[in-house]
C-alpha positions in Angstrom: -17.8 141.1 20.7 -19.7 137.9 20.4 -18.5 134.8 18.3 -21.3 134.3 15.7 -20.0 130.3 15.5 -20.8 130.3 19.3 -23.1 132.8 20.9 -21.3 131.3 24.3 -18.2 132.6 23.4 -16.9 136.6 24.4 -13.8 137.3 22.5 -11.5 139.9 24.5 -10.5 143.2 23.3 -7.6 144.9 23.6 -8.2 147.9 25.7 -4.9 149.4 24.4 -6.8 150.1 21.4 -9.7 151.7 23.3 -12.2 149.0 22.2 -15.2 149.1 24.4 -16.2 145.7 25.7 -18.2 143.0 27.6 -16.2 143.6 30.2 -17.5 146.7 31.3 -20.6 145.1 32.1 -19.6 142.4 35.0 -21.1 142.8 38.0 -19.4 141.3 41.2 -15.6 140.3 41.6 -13.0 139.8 39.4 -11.3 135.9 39.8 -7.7 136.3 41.4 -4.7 134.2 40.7 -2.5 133.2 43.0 0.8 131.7 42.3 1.8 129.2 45.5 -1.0 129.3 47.4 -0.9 127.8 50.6 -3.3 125.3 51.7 -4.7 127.5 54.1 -5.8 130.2 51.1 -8.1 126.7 49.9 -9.0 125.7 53.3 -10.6 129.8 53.6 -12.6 129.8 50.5 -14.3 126.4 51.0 -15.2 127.3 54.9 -16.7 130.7 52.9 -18.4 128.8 50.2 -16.5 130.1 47.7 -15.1 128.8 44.3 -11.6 128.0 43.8 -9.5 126.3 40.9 -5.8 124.7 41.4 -3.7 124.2 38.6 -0.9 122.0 39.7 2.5 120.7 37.7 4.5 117.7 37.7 7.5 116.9 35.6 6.7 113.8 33.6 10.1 113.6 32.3 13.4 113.9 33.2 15.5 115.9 35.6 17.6 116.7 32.7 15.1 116.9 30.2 11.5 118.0 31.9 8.5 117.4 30.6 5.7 119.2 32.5 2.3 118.2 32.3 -0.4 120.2 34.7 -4.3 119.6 35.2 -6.9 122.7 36.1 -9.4 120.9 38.8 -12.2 122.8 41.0 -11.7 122.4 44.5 -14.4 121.6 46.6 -13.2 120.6 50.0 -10.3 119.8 52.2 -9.2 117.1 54.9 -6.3 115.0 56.3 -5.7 111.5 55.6 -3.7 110.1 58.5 -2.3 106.0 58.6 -0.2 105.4 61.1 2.4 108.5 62.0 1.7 109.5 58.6 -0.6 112.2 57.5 -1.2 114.0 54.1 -2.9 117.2 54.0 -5.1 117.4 50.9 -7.2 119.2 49.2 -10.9 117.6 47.5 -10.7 118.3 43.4 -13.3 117.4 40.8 -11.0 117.1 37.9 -13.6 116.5 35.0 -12.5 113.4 34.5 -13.6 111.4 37.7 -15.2 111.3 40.6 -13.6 113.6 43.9 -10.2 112.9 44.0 -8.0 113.9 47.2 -4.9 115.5 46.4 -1.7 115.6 48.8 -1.3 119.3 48.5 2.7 118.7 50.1 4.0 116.5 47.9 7.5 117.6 46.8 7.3 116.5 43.5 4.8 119.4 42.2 6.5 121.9 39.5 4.2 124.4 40.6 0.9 125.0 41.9 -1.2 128.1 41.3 -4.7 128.9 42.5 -7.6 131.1 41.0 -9.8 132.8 43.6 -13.0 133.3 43.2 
């Protein structure tokens, strides 16, 4: 069914119901979600040109009291940043907000991370 306030806009149906819907009609693959996905599962789909969307987690609060905030952000490449003996390996995000951003996809301090596959 489409929202008259915004032609753009497919509402879902519940198939429980047995309510036909646009979804019947996509052609190609499905997204996948992925909960902990390495850095290797982001590394694959950009070498493949294929889309791919982290959602990553921090705890802007306390350890006793967490507060977790998360960001979705396209991913649209991957490298190492290396300074010294130290190297991060990151992933390339557009986040919406600003320009590419590198993310260090090991830092500890991540809540979770999850991935959608495209």
């Amino acid at each position: 069914m489409f929202d008259v306030r915004c032609p753009g806009i497919v509402s879902r149906f519940s198939f429980a119901e047995g309510k036909p819907g646009p979804y019947e009609q996509i052609v190609g693959n499905l997204p996948v979600r992925v909960v902990s996905p390495s850095l290797q599962k982001f590394k694959n789909q950009v070498d493949a040109l294929r889309q791919s969307v982290v959602m990553l987690a921090i705890n802007e609060g306390t350890a006793s009291a967490p507060k977790r905030a998360g960001h979705a952000m396209a991913v649209s490449g991957y490298g190492r940043i290396t300074r010294g003996l130290t190297s991060l390996n990151c992933i390339v995000v557009h986040d919406g907000w600003s320009d590419e951003a590198f993310i260090n996809y090991d830092f500890q301090g991540f809540m979770d991370k999850n991935g959608v596959f495209m």
